[in-house]
TORKOL-695351 format. One record per residue: residue number from 1; residue in three letters; x negated, y negated, z negated of N, C-alpha, C, CB in turn. Coordinates in steps of 0.02 Angstrom, whole numbers, always signed. Atoms other than C-alpha are relative to their C-alpha. Glycine has a CB too. Layout:
<dolums>
{dolum NUM, 'Ala', {X, Y, Z}, {X, Y, Z}, {X, Y, Z}, {X, Y, Z}},
...
</dolums>
This chain:
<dolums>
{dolum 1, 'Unk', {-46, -56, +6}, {-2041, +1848, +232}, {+3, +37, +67}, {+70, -23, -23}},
{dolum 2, 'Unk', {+16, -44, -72}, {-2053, +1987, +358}, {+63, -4, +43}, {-18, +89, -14}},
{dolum 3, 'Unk', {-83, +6, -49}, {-1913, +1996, +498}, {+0, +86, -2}, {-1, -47, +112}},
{dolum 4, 'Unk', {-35, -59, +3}, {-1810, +2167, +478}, {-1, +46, +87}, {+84, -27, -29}},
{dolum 5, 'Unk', {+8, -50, -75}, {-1797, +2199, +680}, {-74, -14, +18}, {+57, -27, +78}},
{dolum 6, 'Unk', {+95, -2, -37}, {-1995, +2167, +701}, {-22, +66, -17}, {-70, -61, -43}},
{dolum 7, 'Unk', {+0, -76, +8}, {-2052, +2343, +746}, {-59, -12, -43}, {-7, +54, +70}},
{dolum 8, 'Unk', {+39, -22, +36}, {-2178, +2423, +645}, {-69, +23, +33}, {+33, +44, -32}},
{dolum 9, 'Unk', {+25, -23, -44}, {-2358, +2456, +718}, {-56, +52, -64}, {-29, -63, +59}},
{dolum 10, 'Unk', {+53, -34, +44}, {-2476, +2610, +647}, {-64, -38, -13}, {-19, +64, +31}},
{dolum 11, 'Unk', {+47, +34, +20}, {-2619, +2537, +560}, {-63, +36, +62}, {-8, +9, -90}},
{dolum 12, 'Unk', {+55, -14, -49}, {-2792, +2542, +675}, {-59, +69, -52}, {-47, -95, +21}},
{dolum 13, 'Unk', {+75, -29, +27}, {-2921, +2592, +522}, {+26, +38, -74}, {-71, -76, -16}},
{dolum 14, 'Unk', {-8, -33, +85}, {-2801, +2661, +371}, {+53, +53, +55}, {+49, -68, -93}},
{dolum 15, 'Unk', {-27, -32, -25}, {-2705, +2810, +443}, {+67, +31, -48}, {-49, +36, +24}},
{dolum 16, 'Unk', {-53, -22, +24}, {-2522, +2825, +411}, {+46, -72, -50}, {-29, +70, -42}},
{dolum 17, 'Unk', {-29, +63, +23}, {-2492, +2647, +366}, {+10, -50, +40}, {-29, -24, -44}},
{dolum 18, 'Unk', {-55, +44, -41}, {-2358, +2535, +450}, {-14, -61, -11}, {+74, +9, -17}},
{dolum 19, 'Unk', {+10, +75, +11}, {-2382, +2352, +498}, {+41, -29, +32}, {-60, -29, +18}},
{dolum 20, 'Unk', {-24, +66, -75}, {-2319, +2207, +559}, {-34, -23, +47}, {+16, -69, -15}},
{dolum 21, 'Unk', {+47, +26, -68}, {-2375, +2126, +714}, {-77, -33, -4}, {+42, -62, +36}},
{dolum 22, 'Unk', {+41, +45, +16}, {-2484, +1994, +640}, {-55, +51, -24}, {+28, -54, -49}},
{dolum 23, 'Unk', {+37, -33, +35}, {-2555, +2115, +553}, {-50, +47, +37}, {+39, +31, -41}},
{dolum 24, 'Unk', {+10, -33, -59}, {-2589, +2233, +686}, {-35, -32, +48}, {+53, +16, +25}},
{dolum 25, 'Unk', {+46, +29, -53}, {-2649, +2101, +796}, {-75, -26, -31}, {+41, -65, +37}},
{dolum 26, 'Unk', {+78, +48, +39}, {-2799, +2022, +668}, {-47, +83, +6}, {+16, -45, -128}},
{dolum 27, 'Unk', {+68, -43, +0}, {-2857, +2209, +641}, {-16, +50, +73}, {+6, +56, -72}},
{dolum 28, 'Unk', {+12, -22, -92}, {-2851, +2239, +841}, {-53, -37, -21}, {+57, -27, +82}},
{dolum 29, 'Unk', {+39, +33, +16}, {-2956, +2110, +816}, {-86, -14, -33}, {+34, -10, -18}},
{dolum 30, 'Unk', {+52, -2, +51}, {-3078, +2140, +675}, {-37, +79, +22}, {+38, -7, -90}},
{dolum 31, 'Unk', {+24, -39, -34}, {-3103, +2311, +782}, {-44, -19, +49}, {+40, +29, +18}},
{dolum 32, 'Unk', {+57, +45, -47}, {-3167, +2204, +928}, {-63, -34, -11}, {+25, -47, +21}},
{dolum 33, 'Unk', {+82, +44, +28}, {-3290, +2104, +829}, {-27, +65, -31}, {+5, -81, -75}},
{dolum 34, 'Unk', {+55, -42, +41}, {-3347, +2263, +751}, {-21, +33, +49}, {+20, +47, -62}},
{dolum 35, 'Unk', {+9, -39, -70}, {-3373, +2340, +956}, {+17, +80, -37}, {-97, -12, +45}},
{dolum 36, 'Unk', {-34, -53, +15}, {-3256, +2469, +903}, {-37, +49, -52}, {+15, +31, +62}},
{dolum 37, 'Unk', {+26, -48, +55}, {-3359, +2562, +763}, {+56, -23, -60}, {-93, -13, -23}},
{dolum 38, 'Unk', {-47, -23, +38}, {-3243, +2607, +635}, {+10, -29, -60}, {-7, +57, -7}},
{dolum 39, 'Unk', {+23, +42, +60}, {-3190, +2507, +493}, {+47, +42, -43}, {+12, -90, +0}},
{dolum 40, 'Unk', {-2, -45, +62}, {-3163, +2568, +303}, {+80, -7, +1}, {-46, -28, -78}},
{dolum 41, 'Unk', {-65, +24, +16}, {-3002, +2610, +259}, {+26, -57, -41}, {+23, +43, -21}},
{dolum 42, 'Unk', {+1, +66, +48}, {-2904, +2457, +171}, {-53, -67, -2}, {-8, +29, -66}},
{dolum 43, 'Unk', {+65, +30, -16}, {-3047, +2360, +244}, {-7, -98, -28}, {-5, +13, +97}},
{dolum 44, 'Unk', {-14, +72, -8}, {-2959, +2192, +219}, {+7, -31, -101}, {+93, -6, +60}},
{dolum 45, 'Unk', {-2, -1, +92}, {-2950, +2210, +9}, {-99, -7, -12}, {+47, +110, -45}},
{dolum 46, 'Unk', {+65, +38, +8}, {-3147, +2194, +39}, {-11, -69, -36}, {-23, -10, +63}},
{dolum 47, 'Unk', {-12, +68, +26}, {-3205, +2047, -58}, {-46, -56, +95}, {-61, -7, -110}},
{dolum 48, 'Unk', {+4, +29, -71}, {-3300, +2022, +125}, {+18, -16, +47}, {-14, +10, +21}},
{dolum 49, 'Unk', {-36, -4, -27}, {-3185, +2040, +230}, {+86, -47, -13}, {-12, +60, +0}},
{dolum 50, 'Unk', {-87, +42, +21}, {-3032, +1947, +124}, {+13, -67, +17}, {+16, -7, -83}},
{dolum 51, 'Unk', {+1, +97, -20}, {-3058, +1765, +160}, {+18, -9, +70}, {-90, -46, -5}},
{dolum 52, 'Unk', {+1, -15, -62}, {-3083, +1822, +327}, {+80, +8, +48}, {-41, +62, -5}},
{dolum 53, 'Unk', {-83, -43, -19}, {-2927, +1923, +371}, {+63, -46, -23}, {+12, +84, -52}},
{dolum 54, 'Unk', {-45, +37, +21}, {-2829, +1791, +288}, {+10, -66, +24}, {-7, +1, -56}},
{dolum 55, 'Unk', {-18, +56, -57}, {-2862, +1651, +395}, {+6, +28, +79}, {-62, -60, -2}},
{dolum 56, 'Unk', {-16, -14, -64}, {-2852, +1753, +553}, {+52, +26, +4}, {-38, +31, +31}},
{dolum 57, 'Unk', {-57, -1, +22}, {-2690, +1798, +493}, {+42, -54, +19}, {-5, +5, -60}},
{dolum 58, 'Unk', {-44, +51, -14}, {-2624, +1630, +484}, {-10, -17, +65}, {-6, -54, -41}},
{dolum 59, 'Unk', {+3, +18, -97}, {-2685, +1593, +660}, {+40, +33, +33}, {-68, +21, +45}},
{dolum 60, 'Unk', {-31, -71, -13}, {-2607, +1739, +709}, {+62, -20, +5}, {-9, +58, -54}},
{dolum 61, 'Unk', {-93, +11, +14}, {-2430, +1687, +648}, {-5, -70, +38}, {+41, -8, -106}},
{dolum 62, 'Unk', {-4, +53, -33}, {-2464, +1519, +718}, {+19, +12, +67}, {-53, -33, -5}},
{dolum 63, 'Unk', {-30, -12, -73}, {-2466, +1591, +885}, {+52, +8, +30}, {-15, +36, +21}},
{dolum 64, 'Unk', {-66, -43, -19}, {-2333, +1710, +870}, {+53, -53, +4}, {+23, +63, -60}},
{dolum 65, 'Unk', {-65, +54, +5}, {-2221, +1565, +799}, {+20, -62, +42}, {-5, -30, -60}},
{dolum 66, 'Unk', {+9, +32, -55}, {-2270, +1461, +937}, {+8, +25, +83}, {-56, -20, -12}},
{dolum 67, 'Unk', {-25, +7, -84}, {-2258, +1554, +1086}, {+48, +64, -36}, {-72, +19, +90}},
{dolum 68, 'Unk', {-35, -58, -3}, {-2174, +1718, +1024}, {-42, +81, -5}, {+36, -11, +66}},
{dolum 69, 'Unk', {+37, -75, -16}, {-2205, +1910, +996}, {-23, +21, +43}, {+24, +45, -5}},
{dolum 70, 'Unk', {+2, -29, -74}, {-2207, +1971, +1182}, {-62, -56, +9}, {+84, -8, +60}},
{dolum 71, 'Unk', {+63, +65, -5}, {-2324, +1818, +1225}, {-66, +16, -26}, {+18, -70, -45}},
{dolum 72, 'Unk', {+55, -7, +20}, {-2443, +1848, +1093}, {-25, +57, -1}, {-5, -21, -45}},
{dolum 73, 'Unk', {+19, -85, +13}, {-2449, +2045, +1084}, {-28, -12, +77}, {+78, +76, -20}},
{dolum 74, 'Unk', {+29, -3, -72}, {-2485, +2017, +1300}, {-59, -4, -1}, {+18, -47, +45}},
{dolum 75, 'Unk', {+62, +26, +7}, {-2626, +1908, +1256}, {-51, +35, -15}, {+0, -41, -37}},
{dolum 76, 'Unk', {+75, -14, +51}, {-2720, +2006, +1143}, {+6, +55, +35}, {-7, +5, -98}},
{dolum 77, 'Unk', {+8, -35, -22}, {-2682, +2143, +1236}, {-61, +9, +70}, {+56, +6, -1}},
{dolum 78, 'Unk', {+49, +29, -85}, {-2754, +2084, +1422}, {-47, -33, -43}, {+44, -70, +73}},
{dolum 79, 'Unk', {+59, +41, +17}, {-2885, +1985, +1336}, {-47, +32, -54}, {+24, -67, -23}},
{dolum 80, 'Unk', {+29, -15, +62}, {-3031, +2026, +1235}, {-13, -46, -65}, {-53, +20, +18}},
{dolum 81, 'Unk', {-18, +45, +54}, {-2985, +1928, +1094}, {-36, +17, -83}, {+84, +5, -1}},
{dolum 82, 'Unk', {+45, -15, +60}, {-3106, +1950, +946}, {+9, -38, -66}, {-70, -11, +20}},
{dolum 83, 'Unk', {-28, +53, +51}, {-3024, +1799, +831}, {+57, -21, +15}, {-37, -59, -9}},
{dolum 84, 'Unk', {-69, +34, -11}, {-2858, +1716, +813}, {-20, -60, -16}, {+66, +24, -41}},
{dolum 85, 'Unk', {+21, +64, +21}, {-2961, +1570, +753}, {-38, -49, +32}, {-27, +6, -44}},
{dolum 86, 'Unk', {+11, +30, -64}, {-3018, +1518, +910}, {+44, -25, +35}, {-25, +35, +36}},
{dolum 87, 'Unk', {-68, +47, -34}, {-2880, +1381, +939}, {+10, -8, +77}, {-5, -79, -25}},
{dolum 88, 'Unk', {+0, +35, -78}, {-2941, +1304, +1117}, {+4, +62, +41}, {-75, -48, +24}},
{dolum 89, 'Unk', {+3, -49, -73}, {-2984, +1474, +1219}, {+76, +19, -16}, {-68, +82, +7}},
{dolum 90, 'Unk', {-82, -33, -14}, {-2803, +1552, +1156}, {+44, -63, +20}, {+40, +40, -79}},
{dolum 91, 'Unk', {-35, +55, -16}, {-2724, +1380, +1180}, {+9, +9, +102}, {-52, -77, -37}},
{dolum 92, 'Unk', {+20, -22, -90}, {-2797, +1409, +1373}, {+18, +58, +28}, {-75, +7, +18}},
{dolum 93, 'Unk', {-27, -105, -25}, {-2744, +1612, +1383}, {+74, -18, +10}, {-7, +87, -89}},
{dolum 94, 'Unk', {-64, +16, -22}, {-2570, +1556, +1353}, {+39, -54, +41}, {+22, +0, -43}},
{dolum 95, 'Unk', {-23, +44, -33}, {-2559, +1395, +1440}, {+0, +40, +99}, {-52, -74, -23}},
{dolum 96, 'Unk', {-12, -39, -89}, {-2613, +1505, +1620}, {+35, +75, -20}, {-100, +22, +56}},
{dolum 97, 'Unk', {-40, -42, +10}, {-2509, +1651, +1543}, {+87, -37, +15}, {-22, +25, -75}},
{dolum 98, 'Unk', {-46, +21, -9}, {-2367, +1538, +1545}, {+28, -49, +71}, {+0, -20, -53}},
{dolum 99, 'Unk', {+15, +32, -63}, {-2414, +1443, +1705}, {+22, +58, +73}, {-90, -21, -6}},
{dolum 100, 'Unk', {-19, -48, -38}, {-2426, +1602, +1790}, {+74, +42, +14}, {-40, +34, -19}},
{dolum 101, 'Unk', {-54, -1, +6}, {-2258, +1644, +1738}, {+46, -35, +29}, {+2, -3, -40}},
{dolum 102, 'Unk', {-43, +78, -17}, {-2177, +1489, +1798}, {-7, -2, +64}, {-29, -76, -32}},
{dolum 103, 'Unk', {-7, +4, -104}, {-2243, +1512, +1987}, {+26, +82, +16}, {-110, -16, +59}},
{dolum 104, 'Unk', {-45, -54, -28}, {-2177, +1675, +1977}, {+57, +16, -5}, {-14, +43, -9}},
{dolum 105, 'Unk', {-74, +16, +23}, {-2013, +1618, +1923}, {+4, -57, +74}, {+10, -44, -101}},
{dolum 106, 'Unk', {-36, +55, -48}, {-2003, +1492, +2094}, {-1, +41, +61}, {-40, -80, +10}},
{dolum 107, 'Unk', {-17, -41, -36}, {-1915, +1599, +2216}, {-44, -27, +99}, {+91, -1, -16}},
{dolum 108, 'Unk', {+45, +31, -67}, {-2028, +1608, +2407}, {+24, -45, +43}, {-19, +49, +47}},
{dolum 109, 'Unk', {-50, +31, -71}, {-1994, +1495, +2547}, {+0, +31, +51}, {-16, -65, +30}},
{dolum 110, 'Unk', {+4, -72, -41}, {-1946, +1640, +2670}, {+59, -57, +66}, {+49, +104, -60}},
{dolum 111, 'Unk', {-19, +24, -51}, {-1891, +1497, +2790}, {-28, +27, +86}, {-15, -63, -20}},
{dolum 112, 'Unk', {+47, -26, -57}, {-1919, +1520, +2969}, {-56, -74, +37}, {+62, +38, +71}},
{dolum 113, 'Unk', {+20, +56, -25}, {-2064, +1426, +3049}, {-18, +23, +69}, {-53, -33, -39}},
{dolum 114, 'Unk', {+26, -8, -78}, {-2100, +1382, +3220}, {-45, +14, +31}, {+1, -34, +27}},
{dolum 115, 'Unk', {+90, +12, -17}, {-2230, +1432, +3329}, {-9, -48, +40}, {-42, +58, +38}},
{dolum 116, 'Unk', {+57, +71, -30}, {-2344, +1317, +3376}, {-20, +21, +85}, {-100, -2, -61}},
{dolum 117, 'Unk', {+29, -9, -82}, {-2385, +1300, +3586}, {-84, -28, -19}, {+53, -67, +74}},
{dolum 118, 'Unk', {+74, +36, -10}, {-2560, +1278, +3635}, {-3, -1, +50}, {-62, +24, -22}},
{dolum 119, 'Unk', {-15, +34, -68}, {-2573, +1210, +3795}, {-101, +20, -8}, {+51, -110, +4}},
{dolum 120, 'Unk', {+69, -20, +0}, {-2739, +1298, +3861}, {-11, -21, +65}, {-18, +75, -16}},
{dolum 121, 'Unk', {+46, +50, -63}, {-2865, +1184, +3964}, {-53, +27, +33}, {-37, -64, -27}},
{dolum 122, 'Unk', {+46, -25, -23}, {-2982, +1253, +4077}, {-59, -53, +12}, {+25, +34, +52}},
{dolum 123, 'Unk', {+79, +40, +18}, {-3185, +1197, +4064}, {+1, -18, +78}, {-85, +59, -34}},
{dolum 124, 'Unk', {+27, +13, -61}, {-3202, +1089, +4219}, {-66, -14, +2}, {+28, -46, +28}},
{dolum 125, 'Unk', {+48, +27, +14}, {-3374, +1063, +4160}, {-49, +36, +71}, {-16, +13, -83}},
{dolum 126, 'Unk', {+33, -56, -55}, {-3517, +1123, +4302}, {-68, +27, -52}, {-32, -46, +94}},
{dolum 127, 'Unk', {+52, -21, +14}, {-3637, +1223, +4258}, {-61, +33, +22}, {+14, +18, -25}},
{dolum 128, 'Unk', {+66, +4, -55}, {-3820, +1222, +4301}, {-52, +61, -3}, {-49, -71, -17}},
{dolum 129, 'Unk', {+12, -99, -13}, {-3910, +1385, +4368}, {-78, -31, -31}, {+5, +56, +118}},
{dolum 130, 'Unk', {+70, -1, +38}, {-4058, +1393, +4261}, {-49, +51, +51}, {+9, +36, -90}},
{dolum 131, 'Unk', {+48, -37, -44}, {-4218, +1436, +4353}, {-68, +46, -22}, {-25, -51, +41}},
{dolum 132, 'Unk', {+67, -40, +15}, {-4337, +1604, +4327}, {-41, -43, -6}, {-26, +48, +48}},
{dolum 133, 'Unk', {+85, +24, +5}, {-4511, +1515, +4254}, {-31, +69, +7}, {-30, -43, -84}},
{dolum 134, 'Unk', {+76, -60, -24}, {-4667, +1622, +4287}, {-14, +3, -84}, {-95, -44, +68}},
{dolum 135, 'Unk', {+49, -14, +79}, {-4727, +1704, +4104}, {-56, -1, +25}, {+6, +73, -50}},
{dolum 136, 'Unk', {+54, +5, -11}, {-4891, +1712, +4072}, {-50, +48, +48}, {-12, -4, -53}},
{dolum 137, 'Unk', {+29, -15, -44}, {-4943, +1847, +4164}, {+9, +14, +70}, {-16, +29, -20}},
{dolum 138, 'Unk', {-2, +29, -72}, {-4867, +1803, +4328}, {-35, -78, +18}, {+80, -4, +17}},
{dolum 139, 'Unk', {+29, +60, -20}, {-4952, +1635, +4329}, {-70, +31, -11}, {+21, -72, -43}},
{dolum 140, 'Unk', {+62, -18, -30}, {-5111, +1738, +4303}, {-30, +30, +62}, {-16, +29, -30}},
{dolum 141, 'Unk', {-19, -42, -63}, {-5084, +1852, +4444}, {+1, -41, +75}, {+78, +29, -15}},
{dolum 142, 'Unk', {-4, +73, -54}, {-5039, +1693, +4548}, {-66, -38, -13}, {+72, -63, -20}},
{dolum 143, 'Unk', {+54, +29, +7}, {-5206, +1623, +4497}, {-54, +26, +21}, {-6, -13, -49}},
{dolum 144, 'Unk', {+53, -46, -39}, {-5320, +1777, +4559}, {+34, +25, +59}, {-27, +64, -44}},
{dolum 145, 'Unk', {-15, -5, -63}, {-5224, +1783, +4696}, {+30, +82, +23}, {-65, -23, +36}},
</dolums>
């Protein structure tokens, strides 16, 4: 049974017909797997298409009813999401959707920290005067005299 305050979204491929979310999100969807070429109006009354649309449907509501509207409309939004029947990758979209959420819910540590001294040592090391060699054609030069 539909919920009364769930807004209404214009259909993608029938023009002038109102959906629900679920609904809205499978044929976001069934746009993506088709790389946006245009599908028939009523596309989902196909006898090809019906089996189809009707289990990515229920996935669909699974989500929603699991994480929520806002949640799942994000998802499919930011993501290129081509199925709702792809359990594990959306299982993974919303687990770092909700992860990400959660470290941005833990306020900074805007403590003050100390600075650090560095105690700077000077190189007592010695160092040894390297001596001009003769290239090759000063040792010839030195050889004919």
């Amino acid at each position: 049974m539909p919920r009364k305050s769930c807004p209404k979204f214009s259909s993608l491929s029938t023009p002038g017909l109102k959906q629900d979310l679920p609904t809205f999100l499978v044929e976001l969807a069934f746009l993506r797997q088709n790389h946006g070429v245009r599908l028939t109006e009523y596309f989902w009354r196909q006898t090809q298409y019906k089996w189809r649309f009707g289990r990515e449907i229920q996935g669909c509501r699974k989500f929603i009813k699991k994480y929520g509207d806002v949640a799942t409309l994000k998802i499919a939004i930011e993501n290129y999401i081509k199925s709702w029947c792809d359990y594990a990758t959306l299982e993974v979209l919303f687990q770092k959707l909700f992860e990400r959420a959660q470290r941005l819910s833990v306020e900074k540590d805007n403590s003050l920290v100390e600075q650090e001294t560095v105690k700077v040592a000077h190189d007592l090391r010695e160092f040894k005067t390297i001596k001009p060699t003769m290239g090759l054609f000063e040792k010839l030069e030195a050889l004919n005299g």
